[in-house]
N, C-alpha and C positions, 0 to 999 in steps of 0.2 A: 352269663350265668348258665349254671348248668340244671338238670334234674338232678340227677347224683347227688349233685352238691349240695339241695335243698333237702333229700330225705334220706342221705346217709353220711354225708361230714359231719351236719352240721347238730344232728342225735348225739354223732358219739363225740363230739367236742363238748355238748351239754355236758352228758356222762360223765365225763373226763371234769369237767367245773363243779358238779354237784358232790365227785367224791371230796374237793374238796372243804363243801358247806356240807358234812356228813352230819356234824355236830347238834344241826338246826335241821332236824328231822320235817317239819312241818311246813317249813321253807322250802325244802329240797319234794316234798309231795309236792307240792301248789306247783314249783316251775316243773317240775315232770311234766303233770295232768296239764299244767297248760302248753307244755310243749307240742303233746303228743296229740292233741285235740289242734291246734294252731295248722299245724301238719296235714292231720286228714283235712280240714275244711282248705287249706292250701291246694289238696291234692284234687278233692273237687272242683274247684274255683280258677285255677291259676291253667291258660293253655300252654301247652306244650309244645313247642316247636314255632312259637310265631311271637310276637310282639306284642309288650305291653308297656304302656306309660304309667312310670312310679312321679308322680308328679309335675318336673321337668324334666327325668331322664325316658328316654327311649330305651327299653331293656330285650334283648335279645335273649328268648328262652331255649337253650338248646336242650336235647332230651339223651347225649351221649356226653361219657366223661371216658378220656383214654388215660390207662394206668398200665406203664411197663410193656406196652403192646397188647394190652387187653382192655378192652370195652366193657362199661357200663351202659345200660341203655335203660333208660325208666322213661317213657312213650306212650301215647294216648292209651295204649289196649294195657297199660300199668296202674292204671289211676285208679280204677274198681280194688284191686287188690292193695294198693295203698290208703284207701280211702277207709277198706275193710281193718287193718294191720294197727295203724296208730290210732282209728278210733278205738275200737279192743285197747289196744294201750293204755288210752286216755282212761278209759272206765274202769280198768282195774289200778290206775293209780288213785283215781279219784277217791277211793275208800281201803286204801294201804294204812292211812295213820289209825279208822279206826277196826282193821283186821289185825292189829299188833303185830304186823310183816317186820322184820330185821330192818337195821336203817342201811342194809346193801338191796332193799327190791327198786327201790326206783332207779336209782342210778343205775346198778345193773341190768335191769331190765329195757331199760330205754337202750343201753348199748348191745343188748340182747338182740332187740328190733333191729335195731341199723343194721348189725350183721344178716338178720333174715333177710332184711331189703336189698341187701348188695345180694345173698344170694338169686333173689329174683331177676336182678338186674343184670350181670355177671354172665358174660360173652368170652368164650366158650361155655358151654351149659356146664361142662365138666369140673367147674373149679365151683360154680353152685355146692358140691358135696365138701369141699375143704371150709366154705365159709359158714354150713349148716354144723359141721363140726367145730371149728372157731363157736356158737352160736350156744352149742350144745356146752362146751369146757367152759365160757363165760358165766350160765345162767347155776353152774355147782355152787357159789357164794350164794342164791338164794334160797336155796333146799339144806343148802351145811351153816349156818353161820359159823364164824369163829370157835367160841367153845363149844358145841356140839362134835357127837362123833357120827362119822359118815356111817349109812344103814346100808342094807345090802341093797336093796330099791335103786338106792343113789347110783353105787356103782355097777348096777345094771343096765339102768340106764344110759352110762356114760359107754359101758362096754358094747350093747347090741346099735347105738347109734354111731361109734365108731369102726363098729364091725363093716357097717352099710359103706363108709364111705369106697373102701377100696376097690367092691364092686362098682359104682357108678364111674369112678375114675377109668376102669378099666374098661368097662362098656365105652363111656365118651373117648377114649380110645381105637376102639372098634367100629366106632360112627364118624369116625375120620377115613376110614376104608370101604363103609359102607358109600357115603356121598362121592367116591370115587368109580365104584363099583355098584349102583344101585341094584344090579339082578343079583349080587352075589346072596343067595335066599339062607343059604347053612351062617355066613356072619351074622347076617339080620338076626338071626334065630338065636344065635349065641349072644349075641348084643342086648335083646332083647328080655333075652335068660337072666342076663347078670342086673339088667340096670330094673328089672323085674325083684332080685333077690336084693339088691341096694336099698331100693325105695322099700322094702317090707320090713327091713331090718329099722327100719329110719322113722318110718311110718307105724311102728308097732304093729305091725298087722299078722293077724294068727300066723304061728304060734309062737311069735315073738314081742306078746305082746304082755308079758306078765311084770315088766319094772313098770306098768303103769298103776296097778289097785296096789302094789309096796310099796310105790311112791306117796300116794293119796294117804297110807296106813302111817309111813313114817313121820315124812316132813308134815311143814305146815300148811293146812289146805286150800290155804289162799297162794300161797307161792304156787305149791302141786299146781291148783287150778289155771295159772298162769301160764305153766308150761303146757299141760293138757291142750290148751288152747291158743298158743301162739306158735310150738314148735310144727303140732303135726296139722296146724291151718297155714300154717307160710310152704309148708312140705306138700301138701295138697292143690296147694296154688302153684305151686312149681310143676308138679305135675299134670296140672290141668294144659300149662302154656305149652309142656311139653308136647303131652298128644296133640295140641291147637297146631304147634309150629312144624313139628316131624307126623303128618299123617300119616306115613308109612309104618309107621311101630302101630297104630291104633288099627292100621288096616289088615294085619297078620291075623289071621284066623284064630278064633276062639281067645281070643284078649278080651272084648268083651264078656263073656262067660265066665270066663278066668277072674274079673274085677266081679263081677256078679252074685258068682260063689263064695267068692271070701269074704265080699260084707255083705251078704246073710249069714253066714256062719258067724262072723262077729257079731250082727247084730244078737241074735238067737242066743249064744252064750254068754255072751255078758249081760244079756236081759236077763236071762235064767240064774247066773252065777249073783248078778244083783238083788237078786228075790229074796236070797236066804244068805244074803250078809251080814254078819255081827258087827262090823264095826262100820260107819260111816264115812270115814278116809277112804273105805277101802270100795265102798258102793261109788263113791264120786268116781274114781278109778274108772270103775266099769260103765258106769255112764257118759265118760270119754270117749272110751272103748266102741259104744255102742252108737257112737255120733262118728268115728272115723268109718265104721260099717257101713253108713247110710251115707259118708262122703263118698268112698266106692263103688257101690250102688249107681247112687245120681252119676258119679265118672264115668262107668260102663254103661250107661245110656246117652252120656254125651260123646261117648270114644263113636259110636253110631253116628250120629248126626249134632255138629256143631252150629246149634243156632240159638240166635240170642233169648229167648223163653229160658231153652234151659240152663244156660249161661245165668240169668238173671236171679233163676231159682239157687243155680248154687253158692252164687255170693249173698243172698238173703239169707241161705240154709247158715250162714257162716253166725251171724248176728244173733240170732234167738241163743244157739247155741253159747256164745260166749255170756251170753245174759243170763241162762241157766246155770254154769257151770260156776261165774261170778258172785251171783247169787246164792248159790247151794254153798259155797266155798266162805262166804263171809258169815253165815250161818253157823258155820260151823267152828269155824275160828270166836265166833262169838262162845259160841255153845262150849269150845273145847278151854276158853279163857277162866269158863265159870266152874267146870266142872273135872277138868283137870282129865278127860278123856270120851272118845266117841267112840267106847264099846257100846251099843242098846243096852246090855244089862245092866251099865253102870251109869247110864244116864236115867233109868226112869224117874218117871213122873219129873224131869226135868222142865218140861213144857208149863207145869203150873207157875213156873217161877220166869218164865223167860215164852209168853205166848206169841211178841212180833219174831222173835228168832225161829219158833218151831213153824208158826204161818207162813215168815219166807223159804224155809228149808223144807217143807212138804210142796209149796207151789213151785218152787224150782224141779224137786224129780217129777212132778207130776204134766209140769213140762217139757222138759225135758223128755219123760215116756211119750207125747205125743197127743195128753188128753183135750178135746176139742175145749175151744174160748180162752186157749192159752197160747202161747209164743211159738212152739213149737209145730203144733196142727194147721197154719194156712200153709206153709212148706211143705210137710208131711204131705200134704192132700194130695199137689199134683205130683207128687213123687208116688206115692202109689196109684194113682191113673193110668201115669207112662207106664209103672213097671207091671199092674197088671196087663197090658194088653201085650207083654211079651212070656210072662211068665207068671201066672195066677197062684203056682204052688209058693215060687218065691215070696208072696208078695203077703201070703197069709202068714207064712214062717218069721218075715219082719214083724207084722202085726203081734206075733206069741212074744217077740222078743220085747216090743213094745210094755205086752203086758206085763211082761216079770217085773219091767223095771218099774212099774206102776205100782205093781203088789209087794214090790220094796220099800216106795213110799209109804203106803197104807201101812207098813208094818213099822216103819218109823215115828209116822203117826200114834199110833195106837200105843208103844212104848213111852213115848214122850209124854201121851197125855195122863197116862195109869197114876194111878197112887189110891193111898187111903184119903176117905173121904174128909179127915182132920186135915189136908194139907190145904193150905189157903190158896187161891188162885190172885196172884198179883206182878204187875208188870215192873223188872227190874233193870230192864235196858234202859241208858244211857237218850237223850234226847236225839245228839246226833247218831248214834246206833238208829235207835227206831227213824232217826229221818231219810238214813240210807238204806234202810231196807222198805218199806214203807215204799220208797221210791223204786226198787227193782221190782217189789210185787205189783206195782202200778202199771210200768213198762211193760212186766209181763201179760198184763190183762190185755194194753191196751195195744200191744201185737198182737194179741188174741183175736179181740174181738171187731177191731178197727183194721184188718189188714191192708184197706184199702186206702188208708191213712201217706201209709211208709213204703207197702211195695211199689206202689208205679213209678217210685225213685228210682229204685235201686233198677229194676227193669230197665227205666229209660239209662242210665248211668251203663247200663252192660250194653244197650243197643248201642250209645254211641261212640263207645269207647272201645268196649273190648273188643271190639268187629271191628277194628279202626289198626291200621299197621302203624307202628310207632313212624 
């Protein structure tokens, strides 16, 4: 038995069986979420490369699968970012049936992930960009369904992440001459150039990063939120193993700087651009936006020094986030179910009528901005520690970005609750509605305020692992 074989056949052979129990919507969530949940605690639990007893059999775990003369490898320093990948999975299926997703998110989506996973896995790095594209053309049935017509959002986003691939292909071309010629300094530099302009195109990162607040505006913001968070968090992990594997691209001068600058610049404007948003698709957007900034960030301090602390921080930094954006997303799919849109002016005084949906949609951006006793601020903290004591102006200009997106919420808030004083205040969610949200606002506290609860997991899970050669 292979790794391969457990966290990328045997997905998208699910996928492949659910399309065809598409019928039995409720059936097809249950075996997703418990697929994808089965997975991560497999990824946790099961080692890699050595032996384990199924009973009476003796099972040999190998961590390579060869296909066509190319290699798979999902290997101890894999298992953090697997563990990250289908658990995120498992949680946004878990409450598909009641975010009223299309009955193509679960299947889809779960064959979504396999393909990320092979990307990660996927020897030579170069063919990574062909199966993030496969990954990308898969996940359009969950943003378009059938009778819907495709927004511009859509096909923007299909064009600037197809844009990205040809660069990376052509760089990992160029780093085939590079590992032959290691001093040749003008390749590196051009290699560097291209698989720099690939990953930006790919990654949405300024100023390519505007099909992400049109996607959030068009489609539905539970799918949106699914991409937000599993595209450019598998593309981020790719790029982490990259600079981890080839230190020589992270050692070229001013690469760090260069990742430094552009997520503060993301953070900064999408905080600001989120401030004074009218419609809430389109704030979600920027609150993505504004989490890919501070993945950069924390990258440009790890491109420095690869040690497991800040390793640990950036797979945790993964989890609040998707919990935020989860949450803000089923909120709104609530919100948008009842009211038929998330412009603020056309929702007011909506919160009197729906107060667990406005509660969880205010504590997700409010988390997500970073306010302490919530999900987001024990991460936040030592990322600005490290980053002040390299650069203090940087570190206040995150902090403004922060606040915009805080004083988005607040203005969200404030819209929601307004009305005249005849409007009766009374709760109209569904039981399991309020059970699932009720429960992410829970989660949220209690990454807040308990962080010492969940991080020394994931810490030790990066010391032993990701520091570990497959």
């Amino acid at each position: 038995m292979t790794a391969p074989l457990v966290w990328i056949l045997i997905p998208a052979f699910l996928s492949v069986v659910m399309f065809g129990l598409i019928r039995w919507q409720n059936l097809v969530t249950i075996l997703g979420t418990i697929c994808a949940f089965v997975l991560a605690i497999t990824a946790w639990l099961l080692p890699v490369k050595e032996q384990f007893l199924l009973g009476p059999l003796t099972i040999n775990f190998s961590d390579t699968w060869s296909v066509l003369g190319r290699r798979f490898v999902l290997g101890a320093a894999d298992r953090p970012s697997l563990v990250i990948l289908y658990l995120a999975t498992a949680f946004f299926f878990g409450a598909a049936y009641i975010a009223h997703t299309n009955r193509f998110f679960v299947p889809v989506g779960l064959a979504m992930v396999s393909l990320l996973t092979a990307a990660l896995a996927v020897e030579p790095f170069l063919y990574a960009a062909l199966l993030i594209e496969m990954a990308v053309l898969v996940s359009v049935p969950l943003l378009t369904p059938p009778d819907s017509q495709v927004g511009k959002g859509i096909l923007r986003y299909i064009t600037l992440l197809s844009l990205g691939m040809p660069f990376i292909l052509l760089a990992g071309w160029m780093m085939s001459g590079i590992e032959t010629d290691v001093m040749n300094e003008p390749l590196l530099l051009r290699a560097s150039f291209l698989i720099g302009l690939g990953f930006s195109l790919q990654l949405a990162i300024f100023p390519f990063h505007s099909w992400i607040p049109m996607l959030g505006k068009e489609s539905h913001p539970y799918a949106a939120a699914f991409i937000f968070t599993m595209i450019p968090g598998a593309i981020t992990l790719i790029v982490l193993g990259f600079l981890e594997q080839l230190p020589l691209f992270s050692a070229i001068p001013d690469v760090q700087l260069v990742l430094r600058v552009l997520g503060v610049t993301m953070v900064v404007f999408a905080g600001l651009w989120a401030a004074f948003q009218n419609n809430l698709g389109s704030m979600l957007g920027y609150a993505a936006i504004l989490e890919i900034g501070f993945s950069l960030i924390l990258l440009s301090l790890l491109a420095e020094n690869f040690v497991s602390e800040g390793l640990g921080i950036f797979y945790a930094m993964l989890f609040p986030r998707g919990l935020g954006l989860g949450l803000w997303a089923l909120a709104l799919a609530l919100l948008r179910a009842r009211t038929e849109s998330l412009d603020i002016q056309e929702i007011e005084g909506a919160g009197r009528i729906l107060p667990v949906t406005t509660g969880a949609l205010v504590l997700a951006q409010f988390s997500l901005a970073g306010l302490p006793l919530l999900a987001s601020f024990p991460i936040r903290l030592p990322v600005w520690g490290d980053l002040s004591q390299v650069s203090p102006a940087i570190t206040i200009w995150t902090l403004v970005g922060c606040l915009g997106l805080l004083f988005g919420g607040m203005r969200t808030l404030a819209m929601l609750v307004i009305g005249s004083e005849e409007q009766v205040w009374k709760v109209s969610e569904t039981r399991g509605e309020i059970l699932f949200l009720v429960a992410g606002m829970m989660l949220i506290f209690i990454w807040g305020v308990f962080p010492q609860w969940i991080l020394p997991s994931i810490m030790d899970l990066a010391f032993k692992f990701a520091l570990v050669g497959p």
